[in-house]
ChimeraX commands (.cxc) that place a marker at each C-alpha (Angstrom):
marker #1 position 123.31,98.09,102.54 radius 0.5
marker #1 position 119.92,96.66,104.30 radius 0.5
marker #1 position 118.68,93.93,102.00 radius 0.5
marker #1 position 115.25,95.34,102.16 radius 0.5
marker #1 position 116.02,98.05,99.71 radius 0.5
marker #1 position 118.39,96.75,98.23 radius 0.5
marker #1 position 117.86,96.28,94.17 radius 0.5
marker #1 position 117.47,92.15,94.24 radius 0.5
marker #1 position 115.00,92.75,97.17 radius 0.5
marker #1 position 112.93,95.65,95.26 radius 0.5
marker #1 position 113.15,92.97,92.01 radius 0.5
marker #1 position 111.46,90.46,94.05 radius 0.5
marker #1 position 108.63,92.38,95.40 radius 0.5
marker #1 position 107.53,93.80,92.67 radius 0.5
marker #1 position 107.44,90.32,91.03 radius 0.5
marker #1 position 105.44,89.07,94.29 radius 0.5
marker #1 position 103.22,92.36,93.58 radius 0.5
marker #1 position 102.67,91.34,90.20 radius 0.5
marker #1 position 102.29,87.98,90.80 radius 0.5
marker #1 position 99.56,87.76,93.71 radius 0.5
marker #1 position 97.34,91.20,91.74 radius 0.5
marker #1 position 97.10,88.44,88.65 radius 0.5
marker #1 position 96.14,85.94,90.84 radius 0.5
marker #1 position 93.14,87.91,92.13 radius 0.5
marker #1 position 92.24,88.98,88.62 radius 0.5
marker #1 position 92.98,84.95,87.91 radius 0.5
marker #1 position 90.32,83.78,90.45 radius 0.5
marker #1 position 87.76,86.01,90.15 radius 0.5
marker #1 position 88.12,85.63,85.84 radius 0.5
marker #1 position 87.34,81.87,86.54 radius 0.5
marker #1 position 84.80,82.86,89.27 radius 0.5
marker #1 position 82.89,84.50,86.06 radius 0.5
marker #1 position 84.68,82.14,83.19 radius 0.5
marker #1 position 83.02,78.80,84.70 radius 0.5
marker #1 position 79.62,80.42,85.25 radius 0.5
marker #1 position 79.14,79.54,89.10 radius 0.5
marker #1 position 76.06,82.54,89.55 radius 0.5
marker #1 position 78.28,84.55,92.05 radius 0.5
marker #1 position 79.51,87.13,89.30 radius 0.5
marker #1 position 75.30,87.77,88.22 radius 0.5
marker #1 position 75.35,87.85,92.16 radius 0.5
marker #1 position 78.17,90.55,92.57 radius 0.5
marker #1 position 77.26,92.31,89.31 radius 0.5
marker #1 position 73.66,92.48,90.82 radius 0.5
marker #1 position 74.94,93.82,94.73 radius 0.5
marker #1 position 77.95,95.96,93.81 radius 0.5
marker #1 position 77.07,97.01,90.11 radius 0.5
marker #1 position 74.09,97.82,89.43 radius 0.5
marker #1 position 73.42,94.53,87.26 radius 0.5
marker #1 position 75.76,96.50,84.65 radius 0.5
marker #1 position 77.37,92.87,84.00 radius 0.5
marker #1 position 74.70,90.39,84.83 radius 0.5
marker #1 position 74.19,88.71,81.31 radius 0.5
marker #1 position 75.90,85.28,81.91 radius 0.5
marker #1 position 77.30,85.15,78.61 radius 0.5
marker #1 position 79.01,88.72,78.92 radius 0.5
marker #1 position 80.24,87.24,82.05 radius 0.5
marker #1 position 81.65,84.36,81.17 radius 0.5
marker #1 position 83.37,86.39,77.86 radius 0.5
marker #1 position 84.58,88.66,80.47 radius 0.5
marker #1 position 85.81,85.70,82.72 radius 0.5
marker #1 position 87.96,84.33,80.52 radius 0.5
marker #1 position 89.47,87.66,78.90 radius 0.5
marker #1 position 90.32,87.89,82.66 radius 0.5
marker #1 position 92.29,84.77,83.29 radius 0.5
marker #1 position 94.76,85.77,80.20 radius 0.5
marker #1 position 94.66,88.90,81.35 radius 0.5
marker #1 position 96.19,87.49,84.77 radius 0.5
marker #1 position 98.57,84.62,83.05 radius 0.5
marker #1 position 100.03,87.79,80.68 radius 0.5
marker #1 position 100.57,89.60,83.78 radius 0.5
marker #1 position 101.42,87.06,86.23 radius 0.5
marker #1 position 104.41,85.81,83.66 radius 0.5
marker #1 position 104.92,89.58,82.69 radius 0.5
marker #1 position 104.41,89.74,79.21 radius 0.5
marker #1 position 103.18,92.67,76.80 radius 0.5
marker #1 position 102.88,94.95,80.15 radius 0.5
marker #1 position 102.48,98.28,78.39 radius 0.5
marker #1 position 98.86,96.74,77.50 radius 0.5
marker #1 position 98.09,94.60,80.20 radius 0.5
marker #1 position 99.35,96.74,83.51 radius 0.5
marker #1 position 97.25,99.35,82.52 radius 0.5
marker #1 position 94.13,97.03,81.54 radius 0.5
marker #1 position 93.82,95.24,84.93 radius 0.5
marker #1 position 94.06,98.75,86.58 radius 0.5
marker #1 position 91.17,99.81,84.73 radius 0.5
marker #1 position 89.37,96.56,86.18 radius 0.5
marker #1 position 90.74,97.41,89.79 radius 0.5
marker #1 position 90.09,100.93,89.60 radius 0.5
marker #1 position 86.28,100.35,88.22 radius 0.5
marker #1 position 85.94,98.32,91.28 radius 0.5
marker #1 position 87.30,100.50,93.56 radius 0.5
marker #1 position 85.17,102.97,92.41 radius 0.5
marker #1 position 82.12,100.72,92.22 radius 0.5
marker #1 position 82.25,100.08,95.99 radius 0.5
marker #1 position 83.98,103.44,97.19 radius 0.5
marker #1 position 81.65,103.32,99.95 radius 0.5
marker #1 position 83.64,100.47,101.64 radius 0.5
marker #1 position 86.55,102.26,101.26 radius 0.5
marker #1 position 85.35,105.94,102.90 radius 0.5
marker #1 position 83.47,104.45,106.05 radius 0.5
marker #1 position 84.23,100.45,105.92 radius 0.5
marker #1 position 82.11,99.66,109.01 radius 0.5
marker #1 position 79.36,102.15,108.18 radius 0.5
marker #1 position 79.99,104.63,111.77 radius 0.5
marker #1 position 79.66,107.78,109.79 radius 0.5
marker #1 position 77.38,107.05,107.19 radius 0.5
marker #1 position 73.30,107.33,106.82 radius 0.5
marker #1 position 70.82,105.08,105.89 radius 0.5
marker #1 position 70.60,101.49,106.14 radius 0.5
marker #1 position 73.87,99.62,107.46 radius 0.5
marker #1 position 74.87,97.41,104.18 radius 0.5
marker #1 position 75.56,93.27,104.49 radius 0.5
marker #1 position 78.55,93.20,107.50 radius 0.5
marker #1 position 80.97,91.98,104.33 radius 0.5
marker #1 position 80.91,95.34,103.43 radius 0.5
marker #1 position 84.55,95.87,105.03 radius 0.5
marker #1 position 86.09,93.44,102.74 radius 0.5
marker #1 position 85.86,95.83,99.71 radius 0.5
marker #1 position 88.44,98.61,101.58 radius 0.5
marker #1 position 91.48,96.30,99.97 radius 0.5
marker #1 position 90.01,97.50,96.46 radius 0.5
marker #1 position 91.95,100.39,96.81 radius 0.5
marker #1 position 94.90,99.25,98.10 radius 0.5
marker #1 position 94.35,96.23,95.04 radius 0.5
marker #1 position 94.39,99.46,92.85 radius 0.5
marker #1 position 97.15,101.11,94.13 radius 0.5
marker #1 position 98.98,97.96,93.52 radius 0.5
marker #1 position 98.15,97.91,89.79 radius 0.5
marker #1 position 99.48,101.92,89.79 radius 0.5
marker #1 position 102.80,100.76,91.49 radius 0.5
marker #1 position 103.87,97.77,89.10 radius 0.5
marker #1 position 103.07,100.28,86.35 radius 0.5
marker #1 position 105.00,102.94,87.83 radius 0.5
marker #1 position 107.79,100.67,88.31 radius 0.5
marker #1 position 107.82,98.82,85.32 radius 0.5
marker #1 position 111.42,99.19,84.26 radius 0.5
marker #1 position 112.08,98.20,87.36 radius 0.5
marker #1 position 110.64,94.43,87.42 radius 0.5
marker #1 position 113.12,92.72,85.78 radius 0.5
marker #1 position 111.85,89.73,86.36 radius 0.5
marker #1 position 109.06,90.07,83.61 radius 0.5
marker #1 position 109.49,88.15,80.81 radius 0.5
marker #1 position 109.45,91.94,78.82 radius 0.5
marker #1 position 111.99,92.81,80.55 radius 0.5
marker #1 position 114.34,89.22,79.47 radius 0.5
marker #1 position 113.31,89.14,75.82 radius 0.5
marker #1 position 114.65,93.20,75.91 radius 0.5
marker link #1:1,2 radius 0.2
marker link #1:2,3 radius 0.2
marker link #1:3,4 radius 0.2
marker link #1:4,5 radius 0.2
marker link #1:5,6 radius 0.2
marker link #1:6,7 radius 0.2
marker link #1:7,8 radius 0.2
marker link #1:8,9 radius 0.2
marker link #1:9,10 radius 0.2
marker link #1:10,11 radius 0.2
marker link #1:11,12 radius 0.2
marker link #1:12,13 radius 0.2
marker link #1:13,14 radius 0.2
marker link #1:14,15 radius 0.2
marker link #1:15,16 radius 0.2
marker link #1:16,17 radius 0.2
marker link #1:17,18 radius 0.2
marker link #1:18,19 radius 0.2
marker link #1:19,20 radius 0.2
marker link #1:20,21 radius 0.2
marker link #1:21,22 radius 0.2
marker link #1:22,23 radius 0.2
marker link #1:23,24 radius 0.2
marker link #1:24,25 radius 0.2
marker link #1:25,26 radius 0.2
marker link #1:26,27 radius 0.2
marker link #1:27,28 radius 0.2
marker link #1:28,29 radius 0.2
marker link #1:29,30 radius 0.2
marker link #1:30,31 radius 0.2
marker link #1:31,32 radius 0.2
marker link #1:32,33 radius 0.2
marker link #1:33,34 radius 0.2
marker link #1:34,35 radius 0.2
marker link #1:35,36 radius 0.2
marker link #1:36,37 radius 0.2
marker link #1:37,38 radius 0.2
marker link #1:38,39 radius 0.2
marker link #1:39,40 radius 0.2
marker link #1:40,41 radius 0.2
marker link #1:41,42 radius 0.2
marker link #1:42,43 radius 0.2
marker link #1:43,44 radius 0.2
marker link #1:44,45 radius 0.2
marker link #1:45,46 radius 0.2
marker link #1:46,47 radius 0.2
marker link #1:47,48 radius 0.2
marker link #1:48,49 radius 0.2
marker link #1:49,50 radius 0.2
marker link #1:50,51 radius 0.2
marker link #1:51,52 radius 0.2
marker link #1:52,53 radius 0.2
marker link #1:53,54 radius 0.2
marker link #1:54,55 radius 0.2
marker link #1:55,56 radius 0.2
marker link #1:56,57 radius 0.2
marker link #1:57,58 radius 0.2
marker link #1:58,59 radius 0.2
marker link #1:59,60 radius 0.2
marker link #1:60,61 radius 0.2
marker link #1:61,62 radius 0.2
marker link #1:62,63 radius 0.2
marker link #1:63,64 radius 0.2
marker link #1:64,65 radius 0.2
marker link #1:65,66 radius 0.2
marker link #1:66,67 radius 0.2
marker link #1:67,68 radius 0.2
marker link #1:68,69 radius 0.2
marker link #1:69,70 radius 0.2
marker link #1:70,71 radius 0.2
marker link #1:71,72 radius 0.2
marker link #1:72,73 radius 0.2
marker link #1:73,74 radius 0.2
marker link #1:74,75 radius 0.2
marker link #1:75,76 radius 0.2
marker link #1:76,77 radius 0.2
marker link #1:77,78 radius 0.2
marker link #1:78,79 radius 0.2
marker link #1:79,80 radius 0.2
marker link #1:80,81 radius 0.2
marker link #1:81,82 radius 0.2
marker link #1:82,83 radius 0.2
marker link #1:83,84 radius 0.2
marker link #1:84,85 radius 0.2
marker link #1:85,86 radius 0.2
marker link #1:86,87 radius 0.2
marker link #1:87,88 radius 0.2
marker link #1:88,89 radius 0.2
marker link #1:89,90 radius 0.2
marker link #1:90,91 radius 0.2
marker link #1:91,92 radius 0.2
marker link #1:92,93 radius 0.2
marker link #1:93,94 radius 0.2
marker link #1:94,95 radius 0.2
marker link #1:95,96 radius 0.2
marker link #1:96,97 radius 0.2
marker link #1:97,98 radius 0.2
marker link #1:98,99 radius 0.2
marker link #1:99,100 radius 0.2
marker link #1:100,101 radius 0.2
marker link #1:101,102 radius 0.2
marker link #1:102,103 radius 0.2
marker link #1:103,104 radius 0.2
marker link #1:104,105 radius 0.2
marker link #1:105,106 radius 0.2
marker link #1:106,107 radius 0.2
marker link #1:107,108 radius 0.2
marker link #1:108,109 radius 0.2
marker link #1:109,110 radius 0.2
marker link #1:110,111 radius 0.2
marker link #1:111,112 radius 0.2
marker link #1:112,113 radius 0.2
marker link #1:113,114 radius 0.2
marker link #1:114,115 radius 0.2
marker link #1:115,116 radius 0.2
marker link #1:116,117 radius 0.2
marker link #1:117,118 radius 0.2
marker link #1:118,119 radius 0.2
marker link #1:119,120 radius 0.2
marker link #1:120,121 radius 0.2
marker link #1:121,122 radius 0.2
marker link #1:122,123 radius 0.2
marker link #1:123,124 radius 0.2
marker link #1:124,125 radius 0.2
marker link #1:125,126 radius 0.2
marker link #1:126,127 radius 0.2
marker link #1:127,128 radius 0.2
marker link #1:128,129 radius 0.2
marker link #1:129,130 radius 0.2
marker link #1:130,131 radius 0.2
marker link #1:131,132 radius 0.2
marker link #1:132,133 radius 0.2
marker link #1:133,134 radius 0.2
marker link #1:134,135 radius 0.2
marker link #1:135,136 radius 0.2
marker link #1:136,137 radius 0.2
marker link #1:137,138 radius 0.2
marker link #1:138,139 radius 0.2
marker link #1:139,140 radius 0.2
marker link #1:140,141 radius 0.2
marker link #1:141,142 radius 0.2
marker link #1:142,143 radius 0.2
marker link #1:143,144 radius 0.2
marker link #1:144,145 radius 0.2
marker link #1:145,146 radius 0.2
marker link #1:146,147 radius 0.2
marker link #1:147,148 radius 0.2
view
């Protein structure tokens, strides 16, 4: 049996999966939790200013980072997963854009900022979230999955 697929190897990377997607929900929570002006920034570039009130932000910031520790330590997943792929698939759609034509060749109009690009990984951030959901039984090493 290659080790690759085998079942301790599919264990572990769905814990790294679920791991590292809390850890971006983790950083940008505390991005928004400790008020630093770049999530009114972001809200005000990528979403139409639909979250720029600082203290909506900064509620939202720190809903975020437990989010991520619940997650990241796998604990009450049948909430959780599905909650931070609501966040990733929001933003995903929020910047779909840099997902169809990342470097702008195709589209019209006015060439956005050159980080444009870094918003593709939103939707491979997204399909992330849908794969530790889909294979939730599977991660073992959540603590839902020790406490039965």
């Amino acid at each position: 049996m290659n080790w690759l697929t085998s079942s301790p190897s599919q264990k572990l990377g769905l814990l790294i999966l679920r791991v590292s997607l809390a850890g971006l929900i983790f950083w940008w929570g505390l991005v928004k939790g400790l008020n630093t002006g770049t999530g009114v920034n972001v809200s005000n570039a990528y979403y139409g200013g639909v979250f720029s009130t600082e203290v909506l932000l900064i509620v939202f910031g720190w809903a975020q980072v437990a989010l991520a520790i619940l997650v990241a330590i796998g604990l009450f997943r049948t909430i959780t997963l599905p909650i931070m792929f609501v966040i990733n698939a929001f933003v995903a759609t929020a910047v779909w854009y840099s997902i169809l034509d990342p470097f702008w060749l195709f589209a019209s109009g006015e060439k956005p900022p050159t980080h444009n690009a870094l918003f593709y990984p939103s939707l491979i951030v997204a399909a992330g979230c849908w794969v530790i959901m889909a294979f939730r039984d599977s991660d073992t090493y959540a603590l839902d999955a020790k406490r039965g």
